[in-house]
N, C-alpha and C positions, 0 to 999 in steps of 0.2 A: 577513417577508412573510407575511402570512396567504390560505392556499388556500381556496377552498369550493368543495366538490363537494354533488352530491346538489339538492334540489329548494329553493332560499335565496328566501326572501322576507322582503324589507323595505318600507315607504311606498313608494318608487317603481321596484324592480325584482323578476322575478323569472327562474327557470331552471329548466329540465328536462335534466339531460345523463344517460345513461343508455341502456338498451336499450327499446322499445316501441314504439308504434305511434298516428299521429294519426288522430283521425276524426272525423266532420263532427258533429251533432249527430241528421240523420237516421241516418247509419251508426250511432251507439252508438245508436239504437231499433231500426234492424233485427239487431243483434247482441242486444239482450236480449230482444227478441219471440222469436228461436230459440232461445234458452236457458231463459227463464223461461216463455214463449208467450203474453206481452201486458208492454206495458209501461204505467203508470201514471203519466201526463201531468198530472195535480196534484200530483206529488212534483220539484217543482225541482231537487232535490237527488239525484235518481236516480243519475244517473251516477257522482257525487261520491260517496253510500252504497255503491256497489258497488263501487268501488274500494275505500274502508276495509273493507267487509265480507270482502273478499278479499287484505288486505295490499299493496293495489297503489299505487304513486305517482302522481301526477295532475296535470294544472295545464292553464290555460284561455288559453293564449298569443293566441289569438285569437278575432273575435266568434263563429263557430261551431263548437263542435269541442272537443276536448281529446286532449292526449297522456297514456296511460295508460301504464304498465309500472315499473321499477323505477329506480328512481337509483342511480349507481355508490356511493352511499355505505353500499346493503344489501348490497355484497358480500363474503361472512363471508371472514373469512383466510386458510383453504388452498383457496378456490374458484378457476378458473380462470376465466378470461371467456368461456370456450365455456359452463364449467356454469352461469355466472350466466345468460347467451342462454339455457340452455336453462329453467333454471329459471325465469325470467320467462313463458317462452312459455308452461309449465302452469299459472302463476298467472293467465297472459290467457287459456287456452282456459279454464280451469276456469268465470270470471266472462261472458267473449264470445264463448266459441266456438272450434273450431277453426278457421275463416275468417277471423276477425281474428289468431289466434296464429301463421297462416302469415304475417304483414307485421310481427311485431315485425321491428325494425331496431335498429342503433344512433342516438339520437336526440342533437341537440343543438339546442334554443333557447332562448333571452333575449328579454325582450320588458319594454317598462317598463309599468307600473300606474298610468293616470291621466294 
């Protein structure tokens, strides 16, 4: 039987399971307007950059918004699931803030593509 965890994408599925937090697509401009203090609306790809810029996992489950934080599949070997929670939270305040790091959660969705 083959398992997948972590953030799997293929033609027509993918998944976020992991610890992080969803948010609409105004929430992720007023999260980087407080961090950076303007966001830059000819860059599509904003959100998407600031997560790679900050090691964070990402995906776009639906038409507005995106789940941001990490996939159970960053979590090194002797790390517990508290320190992975926590460790995730400083990689989201670091990039959104601490107002979006207070709602990382444990996340789980699938959604098909197309």
């Amino acid at each position: 039987m083959k398992i997948r965890s972590g953030f799997v994408s293929n033609s027509s599925s993918s998944s976020f399971v992991g610890y992080g937090v969803h948010l609409s697509d105004s929430e992720l401009d007023d999260a980087i307007k407080k961090v950076a203090g303007k966001v830059d609306e000819e860059d599509w790809d904003r959100h998407w950059n600031i997560c790679e810029d900050n090691d964070l996992d990402c995906g776009s489950p639906y038409d507005d918004g995106m789940i941001i934080g990490l996939t159970f599949d960053h979590m090194k070997g002797t790390e517990t699931k508290n320190e992975f929670r926590k460790r995730t939270k400083e990689l989201v305040k670091k990039a959104f803030g601490a107002d979006v790091a207070s709602q990382v959660c444990e996340q789980e969705h699938a959604w098909r593509d197309g």
